[in-house]
N, CA, C and O atoms as a Maestro MAE file, in Angstrom:
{
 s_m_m2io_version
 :::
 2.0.0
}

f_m_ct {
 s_m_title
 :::
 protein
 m_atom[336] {
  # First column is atom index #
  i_m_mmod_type
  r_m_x_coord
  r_m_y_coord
  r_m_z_coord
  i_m_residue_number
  s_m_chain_name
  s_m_pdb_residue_name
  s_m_pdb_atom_name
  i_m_atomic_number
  :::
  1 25 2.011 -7.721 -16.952 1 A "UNK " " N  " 7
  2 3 1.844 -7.250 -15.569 1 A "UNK " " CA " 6
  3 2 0.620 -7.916 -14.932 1 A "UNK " " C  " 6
  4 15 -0.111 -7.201 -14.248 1 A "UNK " " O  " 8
  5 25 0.335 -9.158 -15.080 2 A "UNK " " N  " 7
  6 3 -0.818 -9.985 -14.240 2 A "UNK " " CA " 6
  7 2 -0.364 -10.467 -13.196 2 A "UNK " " C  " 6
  8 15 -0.944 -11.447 -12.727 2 A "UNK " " O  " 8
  9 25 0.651 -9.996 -12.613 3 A "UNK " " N  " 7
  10 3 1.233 -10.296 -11.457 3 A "UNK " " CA " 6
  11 2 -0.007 -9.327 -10.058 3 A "UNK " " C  " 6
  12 15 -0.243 -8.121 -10.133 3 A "UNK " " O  " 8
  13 25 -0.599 -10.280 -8.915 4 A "UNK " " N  " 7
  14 3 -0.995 -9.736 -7.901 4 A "UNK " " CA " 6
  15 2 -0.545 -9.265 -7.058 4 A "UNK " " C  " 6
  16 15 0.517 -9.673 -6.588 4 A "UNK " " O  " 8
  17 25 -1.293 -8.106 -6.513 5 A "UNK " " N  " 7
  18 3 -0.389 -7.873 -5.104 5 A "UNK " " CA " 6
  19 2 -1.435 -7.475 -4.335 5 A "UNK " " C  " 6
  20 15 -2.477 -7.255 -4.953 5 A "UNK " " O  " 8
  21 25 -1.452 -7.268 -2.760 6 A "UNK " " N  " 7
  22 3 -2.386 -6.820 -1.999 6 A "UNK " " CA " 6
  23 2 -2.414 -5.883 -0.840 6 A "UNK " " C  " 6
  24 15 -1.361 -5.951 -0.205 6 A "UNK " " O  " 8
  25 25 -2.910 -5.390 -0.560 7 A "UNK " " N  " 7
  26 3 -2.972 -4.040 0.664 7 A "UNK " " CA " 6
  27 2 -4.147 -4.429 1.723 7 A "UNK " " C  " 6
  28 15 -5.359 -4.529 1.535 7 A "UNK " " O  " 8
  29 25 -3.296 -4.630 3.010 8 A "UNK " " N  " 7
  30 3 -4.800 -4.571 4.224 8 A "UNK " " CA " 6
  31 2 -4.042 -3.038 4.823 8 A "UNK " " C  " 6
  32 15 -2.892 -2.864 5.225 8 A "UNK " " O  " 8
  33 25 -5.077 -2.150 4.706 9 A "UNK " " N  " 7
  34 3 -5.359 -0.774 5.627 9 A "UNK " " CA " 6
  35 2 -6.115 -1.488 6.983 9 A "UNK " " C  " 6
  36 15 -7.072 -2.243 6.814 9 A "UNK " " O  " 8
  37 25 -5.745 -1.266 7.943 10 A "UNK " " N  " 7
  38 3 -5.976 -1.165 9.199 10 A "UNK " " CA " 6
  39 2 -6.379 0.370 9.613 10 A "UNK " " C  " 6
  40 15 -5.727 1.405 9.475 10 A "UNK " " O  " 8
  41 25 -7.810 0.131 10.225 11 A "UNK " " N  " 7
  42 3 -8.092 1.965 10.368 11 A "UNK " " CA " 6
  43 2 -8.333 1.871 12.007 11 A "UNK " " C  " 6
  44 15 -8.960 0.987 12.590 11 A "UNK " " O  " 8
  45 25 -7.704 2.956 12.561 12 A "UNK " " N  " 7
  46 3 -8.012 3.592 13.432 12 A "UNK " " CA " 6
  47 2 -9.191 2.951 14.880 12 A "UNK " " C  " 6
  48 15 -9.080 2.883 16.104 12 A "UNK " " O  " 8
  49 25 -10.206 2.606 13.926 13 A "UNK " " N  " 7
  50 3 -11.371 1.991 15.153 13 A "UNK " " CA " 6
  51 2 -11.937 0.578 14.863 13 A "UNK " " C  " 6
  52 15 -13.017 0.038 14.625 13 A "UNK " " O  " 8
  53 25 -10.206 0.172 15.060 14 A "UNK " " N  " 7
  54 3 -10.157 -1.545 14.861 14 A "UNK " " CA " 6
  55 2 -10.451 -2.158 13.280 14 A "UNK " " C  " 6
  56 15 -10.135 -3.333 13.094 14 A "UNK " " O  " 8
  57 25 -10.934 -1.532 12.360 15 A "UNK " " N  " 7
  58 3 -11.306 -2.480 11.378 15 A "UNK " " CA " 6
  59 2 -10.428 -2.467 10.516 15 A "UNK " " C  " 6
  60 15 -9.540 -1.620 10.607 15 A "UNK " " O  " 8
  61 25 -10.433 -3.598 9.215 16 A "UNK " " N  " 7
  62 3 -9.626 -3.995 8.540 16 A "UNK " " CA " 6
  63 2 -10.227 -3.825 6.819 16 A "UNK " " C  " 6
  64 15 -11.341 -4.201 6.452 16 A "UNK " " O  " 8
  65 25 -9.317 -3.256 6.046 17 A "UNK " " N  " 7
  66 3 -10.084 -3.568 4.611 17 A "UNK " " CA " 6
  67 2 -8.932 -4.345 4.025 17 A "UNK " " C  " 6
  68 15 -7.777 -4.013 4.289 17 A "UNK " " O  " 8
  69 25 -9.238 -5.488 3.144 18 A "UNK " " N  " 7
  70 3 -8.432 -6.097 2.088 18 A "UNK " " CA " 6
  71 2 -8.658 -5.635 0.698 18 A "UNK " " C  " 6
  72 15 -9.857 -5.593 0.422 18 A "UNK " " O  " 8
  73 25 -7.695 -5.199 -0.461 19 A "UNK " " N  " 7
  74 3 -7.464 -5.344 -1.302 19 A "UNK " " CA " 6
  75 2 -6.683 -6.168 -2.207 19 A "UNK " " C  " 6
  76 15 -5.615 -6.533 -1.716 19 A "UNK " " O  " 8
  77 25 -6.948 -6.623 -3.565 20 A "UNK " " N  " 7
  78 3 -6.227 -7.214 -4.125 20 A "UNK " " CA " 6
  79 2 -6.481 -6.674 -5.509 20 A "UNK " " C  " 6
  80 15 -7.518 -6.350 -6.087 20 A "UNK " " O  " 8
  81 25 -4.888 -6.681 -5.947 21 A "UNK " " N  " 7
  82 3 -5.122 -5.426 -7.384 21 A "UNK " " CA " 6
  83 2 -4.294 -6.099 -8.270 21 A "UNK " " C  " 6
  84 15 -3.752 -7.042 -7.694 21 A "UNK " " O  " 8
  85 25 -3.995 -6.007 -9.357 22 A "UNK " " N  " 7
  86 3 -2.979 -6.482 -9.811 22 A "UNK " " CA " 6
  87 2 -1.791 -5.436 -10.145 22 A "UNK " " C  " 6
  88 15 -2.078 -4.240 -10.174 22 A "UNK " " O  " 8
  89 25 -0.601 -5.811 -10.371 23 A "UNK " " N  " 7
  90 3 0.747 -4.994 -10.173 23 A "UNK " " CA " 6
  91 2 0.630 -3.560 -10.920 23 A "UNK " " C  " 6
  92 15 0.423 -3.625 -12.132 23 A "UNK " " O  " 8
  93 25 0.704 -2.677 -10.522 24 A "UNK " " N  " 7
  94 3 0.187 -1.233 -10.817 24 A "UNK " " CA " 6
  95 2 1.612 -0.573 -11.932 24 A "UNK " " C  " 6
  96 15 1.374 -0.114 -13.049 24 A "UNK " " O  " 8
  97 25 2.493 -0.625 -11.566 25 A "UNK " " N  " 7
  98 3 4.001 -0.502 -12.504 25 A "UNK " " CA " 6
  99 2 4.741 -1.357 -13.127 25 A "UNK " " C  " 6
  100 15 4.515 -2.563 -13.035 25 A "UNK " " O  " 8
  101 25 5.905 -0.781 -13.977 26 A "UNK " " N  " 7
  102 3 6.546 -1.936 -14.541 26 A "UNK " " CA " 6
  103 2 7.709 -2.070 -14.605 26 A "UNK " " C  " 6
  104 15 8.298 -2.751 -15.445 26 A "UNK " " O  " 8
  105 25 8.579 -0.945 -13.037 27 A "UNK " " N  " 7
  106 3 9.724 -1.214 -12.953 27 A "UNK " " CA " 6
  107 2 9.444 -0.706 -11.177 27 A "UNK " " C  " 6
  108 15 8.476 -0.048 -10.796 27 A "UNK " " O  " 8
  109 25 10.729 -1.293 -10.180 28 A "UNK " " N  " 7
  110 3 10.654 -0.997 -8.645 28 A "UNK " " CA " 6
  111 2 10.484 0.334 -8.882 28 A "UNK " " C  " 6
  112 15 9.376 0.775 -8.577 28 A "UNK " " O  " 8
  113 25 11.680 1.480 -9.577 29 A "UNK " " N  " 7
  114 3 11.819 2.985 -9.899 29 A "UNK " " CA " 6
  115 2 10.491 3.521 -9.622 29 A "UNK " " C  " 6
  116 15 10.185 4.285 -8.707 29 A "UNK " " O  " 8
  117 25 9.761 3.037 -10.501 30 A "UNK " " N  " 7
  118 3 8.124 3.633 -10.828 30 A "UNK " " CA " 6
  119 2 7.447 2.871 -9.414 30 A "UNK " " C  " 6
  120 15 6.883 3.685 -8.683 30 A "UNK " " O  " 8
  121 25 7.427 1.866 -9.070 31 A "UNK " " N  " 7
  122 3 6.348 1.529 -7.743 31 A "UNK " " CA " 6
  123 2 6.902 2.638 -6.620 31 A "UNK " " C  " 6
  124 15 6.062 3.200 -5.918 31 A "UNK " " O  " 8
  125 25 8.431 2.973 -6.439 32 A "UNK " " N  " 7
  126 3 9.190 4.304 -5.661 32 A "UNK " " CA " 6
  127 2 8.435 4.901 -6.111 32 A "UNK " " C  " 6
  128 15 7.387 4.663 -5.511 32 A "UNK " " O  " 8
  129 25 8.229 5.848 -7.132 33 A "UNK " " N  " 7
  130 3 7.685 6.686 -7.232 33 A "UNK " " CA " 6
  131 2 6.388 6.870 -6.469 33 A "UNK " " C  " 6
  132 15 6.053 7.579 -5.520 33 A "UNK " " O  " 8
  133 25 5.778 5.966 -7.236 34 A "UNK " " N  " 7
  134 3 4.316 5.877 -7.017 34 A "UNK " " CA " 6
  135 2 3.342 6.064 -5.332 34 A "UNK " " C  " 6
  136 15 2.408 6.649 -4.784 34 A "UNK " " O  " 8
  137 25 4.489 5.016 -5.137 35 A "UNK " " N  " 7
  138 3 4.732 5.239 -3.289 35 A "UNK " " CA " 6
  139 2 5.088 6.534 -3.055 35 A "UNK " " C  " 6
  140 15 4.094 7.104 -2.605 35 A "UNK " " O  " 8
  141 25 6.020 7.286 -3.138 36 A "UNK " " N  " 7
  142 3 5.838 8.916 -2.946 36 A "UNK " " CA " 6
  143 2 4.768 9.794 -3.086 36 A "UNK " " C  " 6
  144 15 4.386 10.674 -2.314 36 A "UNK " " O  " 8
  145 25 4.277 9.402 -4.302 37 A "UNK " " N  " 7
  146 3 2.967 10.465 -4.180 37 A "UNK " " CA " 6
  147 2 2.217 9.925 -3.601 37 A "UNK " " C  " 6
  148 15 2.137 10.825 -2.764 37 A "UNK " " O  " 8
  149 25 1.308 8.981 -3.135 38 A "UNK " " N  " 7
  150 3 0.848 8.523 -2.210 38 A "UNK " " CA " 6
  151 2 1.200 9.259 -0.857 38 A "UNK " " C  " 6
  152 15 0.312 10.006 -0.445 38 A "UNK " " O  " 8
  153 25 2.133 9.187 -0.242 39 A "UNK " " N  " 7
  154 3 2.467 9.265 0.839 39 A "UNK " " CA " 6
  155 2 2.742 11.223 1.192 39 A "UNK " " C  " 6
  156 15 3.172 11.781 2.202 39 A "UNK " " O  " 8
  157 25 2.293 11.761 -0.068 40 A "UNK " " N  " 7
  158 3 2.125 13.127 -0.177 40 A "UNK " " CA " 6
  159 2 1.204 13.476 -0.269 40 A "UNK " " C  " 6
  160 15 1.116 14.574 0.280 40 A "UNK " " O  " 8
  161 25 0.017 13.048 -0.849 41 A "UNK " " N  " 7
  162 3 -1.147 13.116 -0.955 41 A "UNK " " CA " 6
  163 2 -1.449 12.500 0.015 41 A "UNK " " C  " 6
  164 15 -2.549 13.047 0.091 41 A "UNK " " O  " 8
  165 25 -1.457 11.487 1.273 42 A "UNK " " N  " 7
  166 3 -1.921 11.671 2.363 42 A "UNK " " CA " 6
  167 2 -3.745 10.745 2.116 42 A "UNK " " C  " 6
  168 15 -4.706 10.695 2.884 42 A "UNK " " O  " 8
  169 25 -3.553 10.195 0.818 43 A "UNK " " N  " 7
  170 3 -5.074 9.765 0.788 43 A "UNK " " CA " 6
  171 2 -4.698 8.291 -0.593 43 A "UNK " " C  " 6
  172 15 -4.161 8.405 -1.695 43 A "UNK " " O  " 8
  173 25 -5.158 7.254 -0.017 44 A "UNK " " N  " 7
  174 3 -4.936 5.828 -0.971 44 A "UNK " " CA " 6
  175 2 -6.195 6.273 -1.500 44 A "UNK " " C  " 6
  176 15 -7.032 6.621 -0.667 44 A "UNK " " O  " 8
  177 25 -6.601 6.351 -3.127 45 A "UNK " " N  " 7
  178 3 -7.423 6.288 -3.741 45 A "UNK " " CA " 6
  179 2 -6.993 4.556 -4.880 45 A "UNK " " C  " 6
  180 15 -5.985 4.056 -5.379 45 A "UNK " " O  " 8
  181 25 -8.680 4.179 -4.784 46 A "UNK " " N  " 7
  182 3 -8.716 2.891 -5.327 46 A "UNK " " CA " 6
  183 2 -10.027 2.660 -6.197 46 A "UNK " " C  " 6
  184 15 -11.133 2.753 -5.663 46 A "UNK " " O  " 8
  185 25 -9.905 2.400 -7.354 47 A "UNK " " N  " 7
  186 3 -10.988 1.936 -8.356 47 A "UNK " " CA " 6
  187 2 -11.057 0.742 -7.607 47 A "UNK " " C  " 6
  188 15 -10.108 -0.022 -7.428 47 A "UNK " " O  " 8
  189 25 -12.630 0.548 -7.013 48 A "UNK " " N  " 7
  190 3 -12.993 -1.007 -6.737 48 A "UNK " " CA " 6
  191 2 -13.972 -1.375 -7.335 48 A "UNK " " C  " 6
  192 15 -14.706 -0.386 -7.347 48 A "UNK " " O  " 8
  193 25 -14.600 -2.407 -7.992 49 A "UNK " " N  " 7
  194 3 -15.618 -2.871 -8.808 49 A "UNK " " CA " 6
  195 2 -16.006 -1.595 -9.313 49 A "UNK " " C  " 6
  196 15 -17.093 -1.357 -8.786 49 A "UNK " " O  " 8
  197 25 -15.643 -0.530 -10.156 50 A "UNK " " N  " 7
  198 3 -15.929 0.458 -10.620 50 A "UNK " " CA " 6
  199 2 -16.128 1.509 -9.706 50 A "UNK " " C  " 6
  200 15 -16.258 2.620 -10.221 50 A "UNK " " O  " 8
  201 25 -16.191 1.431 -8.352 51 A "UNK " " N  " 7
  202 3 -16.054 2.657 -7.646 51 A "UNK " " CA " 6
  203 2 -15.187 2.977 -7.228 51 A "UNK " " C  " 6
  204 15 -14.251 2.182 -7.136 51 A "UNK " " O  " 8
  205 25 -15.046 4.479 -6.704 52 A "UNK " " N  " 7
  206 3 -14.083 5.190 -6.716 52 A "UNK " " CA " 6
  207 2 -13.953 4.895 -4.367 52 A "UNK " " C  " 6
  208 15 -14.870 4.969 -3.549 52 A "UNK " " O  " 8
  209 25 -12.737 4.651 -4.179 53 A "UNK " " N  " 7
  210 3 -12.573 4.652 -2.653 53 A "UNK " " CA " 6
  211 2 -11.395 5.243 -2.639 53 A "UNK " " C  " 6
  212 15 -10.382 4.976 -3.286 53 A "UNK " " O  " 8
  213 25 -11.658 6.318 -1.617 54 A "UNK " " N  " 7
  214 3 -10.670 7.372 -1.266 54 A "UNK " " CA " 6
  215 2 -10.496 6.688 0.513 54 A "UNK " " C  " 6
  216 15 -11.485 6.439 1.203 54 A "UNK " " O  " 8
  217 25 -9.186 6.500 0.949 55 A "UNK " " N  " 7
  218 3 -8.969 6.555 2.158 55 A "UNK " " CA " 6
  219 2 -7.644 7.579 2.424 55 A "UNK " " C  " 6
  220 15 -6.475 7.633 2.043 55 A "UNK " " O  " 8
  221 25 -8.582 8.393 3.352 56 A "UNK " " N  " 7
  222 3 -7.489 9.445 4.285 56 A "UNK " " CA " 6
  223 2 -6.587 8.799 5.227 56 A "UNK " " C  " 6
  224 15 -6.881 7.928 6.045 56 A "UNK " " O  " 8
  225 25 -5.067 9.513 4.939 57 A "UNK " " N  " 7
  226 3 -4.664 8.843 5.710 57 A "UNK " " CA " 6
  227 2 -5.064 8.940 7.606 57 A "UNK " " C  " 6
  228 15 -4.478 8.245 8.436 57 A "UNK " " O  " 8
  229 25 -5.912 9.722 7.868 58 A "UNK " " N  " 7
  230 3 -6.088 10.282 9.182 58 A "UNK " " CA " 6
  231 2 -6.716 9.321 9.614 58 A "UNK " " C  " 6
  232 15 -6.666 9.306 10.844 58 A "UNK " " O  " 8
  233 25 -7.428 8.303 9.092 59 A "UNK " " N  " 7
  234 3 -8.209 7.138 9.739 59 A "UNK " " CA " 6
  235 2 -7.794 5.619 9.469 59 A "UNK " " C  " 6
  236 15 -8.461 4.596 9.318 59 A "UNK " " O  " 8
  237 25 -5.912 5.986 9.471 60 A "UNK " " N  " 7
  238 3 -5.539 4.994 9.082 60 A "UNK " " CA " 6
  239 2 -4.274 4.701 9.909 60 A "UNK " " C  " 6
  240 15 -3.228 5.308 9.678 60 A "UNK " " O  " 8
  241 25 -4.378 3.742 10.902 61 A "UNK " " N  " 7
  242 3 -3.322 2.995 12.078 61 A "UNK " " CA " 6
  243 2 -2.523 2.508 11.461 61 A "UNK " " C  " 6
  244 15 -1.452 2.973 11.851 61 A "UNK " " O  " 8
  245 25 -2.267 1.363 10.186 62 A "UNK " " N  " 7
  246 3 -1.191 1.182 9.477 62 A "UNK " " CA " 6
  247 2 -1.651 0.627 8.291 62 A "UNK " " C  " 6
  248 15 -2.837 0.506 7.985 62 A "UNK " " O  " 8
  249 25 -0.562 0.247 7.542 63 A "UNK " " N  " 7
  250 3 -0.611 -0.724 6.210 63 A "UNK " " CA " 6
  251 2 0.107 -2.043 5.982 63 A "UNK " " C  " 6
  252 15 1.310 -2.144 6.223 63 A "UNK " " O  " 8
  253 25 -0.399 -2.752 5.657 64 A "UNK " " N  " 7
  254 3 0.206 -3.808 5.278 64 A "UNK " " CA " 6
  255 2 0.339 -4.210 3.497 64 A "UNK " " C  " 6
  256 15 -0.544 -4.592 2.728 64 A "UNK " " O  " 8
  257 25 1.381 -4.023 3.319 65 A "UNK " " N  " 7
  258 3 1.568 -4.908 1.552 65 A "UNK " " CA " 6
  259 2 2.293 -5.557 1.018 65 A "UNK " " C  " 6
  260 15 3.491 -5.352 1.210 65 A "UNK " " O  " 8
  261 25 1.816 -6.747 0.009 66 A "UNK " " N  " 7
  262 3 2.416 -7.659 0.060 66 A "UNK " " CA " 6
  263 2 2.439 -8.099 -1.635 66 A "UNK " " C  " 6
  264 15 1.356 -8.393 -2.142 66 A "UNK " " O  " 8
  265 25 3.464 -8.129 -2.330 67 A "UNK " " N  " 7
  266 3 4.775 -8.346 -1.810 67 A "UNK " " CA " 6
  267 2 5.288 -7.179 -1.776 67 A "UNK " " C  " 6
  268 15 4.801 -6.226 -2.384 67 A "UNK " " O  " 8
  269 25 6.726 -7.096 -0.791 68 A "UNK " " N  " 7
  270 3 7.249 -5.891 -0.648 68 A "UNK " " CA " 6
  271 2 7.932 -5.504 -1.752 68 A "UNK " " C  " 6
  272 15 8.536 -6.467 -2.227 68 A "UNK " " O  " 8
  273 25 8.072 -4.631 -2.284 69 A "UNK " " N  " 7
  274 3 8.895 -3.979 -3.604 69 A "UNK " " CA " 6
  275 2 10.142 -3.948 -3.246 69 A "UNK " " C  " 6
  276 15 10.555 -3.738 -2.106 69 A "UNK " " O  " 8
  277 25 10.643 -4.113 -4.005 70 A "UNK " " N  " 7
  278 3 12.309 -4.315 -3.602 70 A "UNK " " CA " 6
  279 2 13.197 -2.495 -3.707 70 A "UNK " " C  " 6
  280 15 14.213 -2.100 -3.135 70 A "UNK " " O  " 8
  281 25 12.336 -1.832 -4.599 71 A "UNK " " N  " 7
  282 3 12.607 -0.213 -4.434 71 A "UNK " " CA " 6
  283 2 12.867 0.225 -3.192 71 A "UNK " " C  " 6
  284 15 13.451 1.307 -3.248 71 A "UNK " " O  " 8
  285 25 12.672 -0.177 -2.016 72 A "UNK " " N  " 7
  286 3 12.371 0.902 -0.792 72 A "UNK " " CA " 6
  287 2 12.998 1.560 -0.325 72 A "UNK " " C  " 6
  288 15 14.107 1.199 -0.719 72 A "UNK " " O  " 8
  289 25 13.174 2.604 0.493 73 A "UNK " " N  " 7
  290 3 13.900 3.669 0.398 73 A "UNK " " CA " 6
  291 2 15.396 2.878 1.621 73 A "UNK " " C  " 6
  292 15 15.200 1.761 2.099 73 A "UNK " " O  " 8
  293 25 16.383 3.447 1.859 74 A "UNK " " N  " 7
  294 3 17.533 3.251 2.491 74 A "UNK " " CA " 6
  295 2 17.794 2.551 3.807 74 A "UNK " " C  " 6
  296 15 18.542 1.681 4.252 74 A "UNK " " O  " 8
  297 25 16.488 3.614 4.353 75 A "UNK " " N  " 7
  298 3 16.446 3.781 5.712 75 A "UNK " " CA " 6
  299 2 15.151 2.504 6.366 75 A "UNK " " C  " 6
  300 15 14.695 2.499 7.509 75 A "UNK " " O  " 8
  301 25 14.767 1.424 5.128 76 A "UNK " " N  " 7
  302 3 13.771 0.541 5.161 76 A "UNK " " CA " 6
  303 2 14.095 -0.370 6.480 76 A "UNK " " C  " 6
  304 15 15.100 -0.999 6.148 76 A "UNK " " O  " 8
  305 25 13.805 -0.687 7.581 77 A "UNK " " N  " 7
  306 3 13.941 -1.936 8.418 77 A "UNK " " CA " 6
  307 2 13.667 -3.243 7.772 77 A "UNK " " C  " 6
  308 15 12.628 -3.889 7.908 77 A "UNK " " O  " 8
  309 25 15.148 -3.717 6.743 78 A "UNK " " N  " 7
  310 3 14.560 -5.163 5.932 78 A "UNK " " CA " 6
  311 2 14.809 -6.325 7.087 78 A "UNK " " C  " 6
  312 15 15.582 -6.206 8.038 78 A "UNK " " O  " 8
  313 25 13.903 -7.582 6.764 79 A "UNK " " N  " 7
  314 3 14.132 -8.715 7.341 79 A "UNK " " CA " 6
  315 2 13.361 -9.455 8.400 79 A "UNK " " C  " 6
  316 15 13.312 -10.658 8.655 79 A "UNK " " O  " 8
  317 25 12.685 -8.261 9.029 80 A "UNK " " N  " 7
  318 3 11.809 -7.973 10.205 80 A "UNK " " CA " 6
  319 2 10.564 -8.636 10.420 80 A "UNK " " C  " 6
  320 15 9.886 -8.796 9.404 80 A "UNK " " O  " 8
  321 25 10.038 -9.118 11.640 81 A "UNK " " N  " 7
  322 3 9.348 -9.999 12.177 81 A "UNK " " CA " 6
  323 2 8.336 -9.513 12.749 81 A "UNK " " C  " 6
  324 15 8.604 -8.312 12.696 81 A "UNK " " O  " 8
  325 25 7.013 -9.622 13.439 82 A "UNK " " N  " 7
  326 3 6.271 -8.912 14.107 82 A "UNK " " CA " 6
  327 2 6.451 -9.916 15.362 82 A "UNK " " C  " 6
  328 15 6.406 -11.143 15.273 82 A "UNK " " O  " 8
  329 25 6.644 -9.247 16.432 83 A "UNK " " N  " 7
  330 3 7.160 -10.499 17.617 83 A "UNK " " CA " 6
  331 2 6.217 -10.338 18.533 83 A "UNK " " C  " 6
  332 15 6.108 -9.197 18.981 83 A "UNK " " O  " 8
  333 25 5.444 -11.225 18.975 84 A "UNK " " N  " 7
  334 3 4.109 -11.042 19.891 84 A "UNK " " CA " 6
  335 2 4.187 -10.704 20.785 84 A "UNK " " C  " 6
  336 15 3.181 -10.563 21.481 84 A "UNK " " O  " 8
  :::
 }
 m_bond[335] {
  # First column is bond index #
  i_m_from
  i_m_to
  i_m_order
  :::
  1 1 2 1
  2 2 3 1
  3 3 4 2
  4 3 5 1
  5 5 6 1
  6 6 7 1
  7 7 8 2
  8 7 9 1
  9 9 10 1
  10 10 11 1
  11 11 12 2
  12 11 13 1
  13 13 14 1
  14 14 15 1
  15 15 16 2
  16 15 17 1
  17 17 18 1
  18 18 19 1
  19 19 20 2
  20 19 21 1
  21 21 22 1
  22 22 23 1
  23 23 24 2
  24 23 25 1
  25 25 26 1
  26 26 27 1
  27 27 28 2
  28 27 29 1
  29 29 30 1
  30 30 31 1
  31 31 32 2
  32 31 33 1
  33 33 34 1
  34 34 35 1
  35 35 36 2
  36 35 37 1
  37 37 38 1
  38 38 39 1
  39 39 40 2
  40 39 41 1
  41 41 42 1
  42 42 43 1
  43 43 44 2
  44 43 45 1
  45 45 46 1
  46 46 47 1
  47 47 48 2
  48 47 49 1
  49 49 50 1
  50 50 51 1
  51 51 52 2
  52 51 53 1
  53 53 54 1
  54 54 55 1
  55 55 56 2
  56 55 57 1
  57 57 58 1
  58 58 59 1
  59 59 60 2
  60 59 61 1
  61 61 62 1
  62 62 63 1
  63 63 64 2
  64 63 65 1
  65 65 66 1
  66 66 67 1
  67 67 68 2
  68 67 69 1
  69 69 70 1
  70 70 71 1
  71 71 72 2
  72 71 73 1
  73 73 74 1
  74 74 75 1
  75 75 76 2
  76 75 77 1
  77 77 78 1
  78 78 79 1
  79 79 80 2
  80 79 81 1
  81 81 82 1
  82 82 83 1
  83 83 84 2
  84 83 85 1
  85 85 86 1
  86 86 87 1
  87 87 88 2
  88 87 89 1
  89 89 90 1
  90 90 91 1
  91 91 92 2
  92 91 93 1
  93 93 94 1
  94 94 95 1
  95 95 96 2
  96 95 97 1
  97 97 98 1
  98 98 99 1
  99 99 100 2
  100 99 101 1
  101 101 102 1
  102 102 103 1
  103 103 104 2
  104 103 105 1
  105 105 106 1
  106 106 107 1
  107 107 108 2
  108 107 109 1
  109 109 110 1
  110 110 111 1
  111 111 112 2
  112 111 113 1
  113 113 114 1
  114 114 115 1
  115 115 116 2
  116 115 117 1
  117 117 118 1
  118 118 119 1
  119 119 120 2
  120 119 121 1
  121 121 122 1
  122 122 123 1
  123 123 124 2
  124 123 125 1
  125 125 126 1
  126 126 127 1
  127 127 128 2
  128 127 129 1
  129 129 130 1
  130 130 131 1
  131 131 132 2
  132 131 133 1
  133 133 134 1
  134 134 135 1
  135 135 136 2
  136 135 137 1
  137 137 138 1
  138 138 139 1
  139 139 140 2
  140 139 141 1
  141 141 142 1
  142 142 143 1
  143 143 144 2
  144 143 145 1
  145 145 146 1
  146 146 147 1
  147 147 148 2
  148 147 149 1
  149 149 150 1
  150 150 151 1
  151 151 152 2
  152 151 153 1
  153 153 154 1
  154 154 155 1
  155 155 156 2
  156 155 157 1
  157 157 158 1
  158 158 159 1
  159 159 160 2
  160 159 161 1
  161 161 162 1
  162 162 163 1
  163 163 164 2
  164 163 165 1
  165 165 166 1
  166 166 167 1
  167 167 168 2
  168 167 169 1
  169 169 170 1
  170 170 171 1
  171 171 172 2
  172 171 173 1
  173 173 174 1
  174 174 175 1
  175 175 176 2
  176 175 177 1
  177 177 178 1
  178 178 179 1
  179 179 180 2
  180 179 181 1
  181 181 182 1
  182 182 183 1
  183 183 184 2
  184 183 185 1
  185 185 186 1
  186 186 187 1
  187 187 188 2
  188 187 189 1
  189 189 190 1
  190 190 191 1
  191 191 192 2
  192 191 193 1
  193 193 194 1
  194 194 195 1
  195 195 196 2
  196 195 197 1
  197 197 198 1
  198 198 199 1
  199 199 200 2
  200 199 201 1
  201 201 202 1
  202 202 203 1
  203 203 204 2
  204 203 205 1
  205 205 206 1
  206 206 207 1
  207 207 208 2
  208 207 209 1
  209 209 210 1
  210 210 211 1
  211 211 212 2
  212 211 213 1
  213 213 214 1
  214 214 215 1
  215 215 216 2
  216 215 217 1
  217 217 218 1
  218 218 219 1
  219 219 220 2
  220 219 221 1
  221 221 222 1
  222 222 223 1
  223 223 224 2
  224 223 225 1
  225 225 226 1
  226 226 227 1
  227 227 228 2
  228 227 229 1
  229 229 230 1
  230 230 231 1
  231 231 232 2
  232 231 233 1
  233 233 234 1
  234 234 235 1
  235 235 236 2
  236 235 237 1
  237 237 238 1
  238 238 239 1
  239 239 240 2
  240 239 241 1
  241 241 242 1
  242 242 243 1
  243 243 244 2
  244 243 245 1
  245 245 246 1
  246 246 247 1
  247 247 248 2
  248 247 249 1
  249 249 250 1
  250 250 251 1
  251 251 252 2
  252 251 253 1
  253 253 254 1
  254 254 255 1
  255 255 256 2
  256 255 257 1
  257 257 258 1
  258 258 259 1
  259 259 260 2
  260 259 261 1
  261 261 262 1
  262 262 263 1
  263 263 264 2
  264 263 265 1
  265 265 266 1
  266 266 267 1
  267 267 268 2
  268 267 269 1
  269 269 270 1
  270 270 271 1
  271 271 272 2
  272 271 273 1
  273 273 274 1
  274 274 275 1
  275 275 276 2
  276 275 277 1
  277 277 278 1
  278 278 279 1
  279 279 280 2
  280 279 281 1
  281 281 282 1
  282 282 283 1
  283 283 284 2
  284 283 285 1
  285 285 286 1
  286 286 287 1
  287 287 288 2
  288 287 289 1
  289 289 290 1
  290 290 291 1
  291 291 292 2
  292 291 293 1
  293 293 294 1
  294 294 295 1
  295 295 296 2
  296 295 297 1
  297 297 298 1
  298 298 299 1
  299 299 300 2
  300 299 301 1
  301 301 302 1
  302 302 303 1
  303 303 304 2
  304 303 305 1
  305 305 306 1
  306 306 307 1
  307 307 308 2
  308 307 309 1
  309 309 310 1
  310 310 311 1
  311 311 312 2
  312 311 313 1
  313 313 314 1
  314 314 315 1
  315 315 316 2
  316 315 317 1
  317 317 318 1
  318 318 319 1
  319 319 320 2
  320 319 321 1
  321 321 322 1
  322 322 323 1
  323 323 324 2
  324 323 325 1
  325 325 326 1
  326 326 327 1
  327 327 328 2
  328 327 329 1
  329 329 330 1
  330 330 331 1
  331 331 332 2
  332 331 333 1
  333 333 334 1
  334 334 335 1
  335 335 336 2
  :::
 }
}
């Protein structure tokens, strides 16, 4: 699992954080999952250089991640462009 992947959180009052982690699961099933509780808990927690970063989702405008997991739920908009 030395495969990378990365997350930019976009918060609320313009700013941007980058992450880069390496692949957290070891099947799409489990990254589904994983993505659920996340998105229930309402808060991305991240070991970074040994510290602990909690982001709420309340100060958070969107996400970006890359690569997309091929798990995603049904109702996913695949294919899609951001059009200026």
């Amino acid at each position: 699992m030395s495969e990378r992947r990365g997350m930019t959180v976009y918060f609320t009052d313009g700013s941007k954080l980058r992450l880069d982690y390496p692949k957290q699961t070891q099947s799409e099933a489990a990254t589904f999952v994983k993505l659920r509780e996340i998105l229930a808990a309402r808060v991305i927690v991240a070991e970074v250089d040994g510290v602990m970063l909690m982001i709420p989702f309340d100060n958070v405008r969107y996400l970006e991640a890359h690569p997309a997991p091929g798990g995603l739920p049904e109702w996913t908009l695949k294919g899609a462009t951001v059009a200026a």
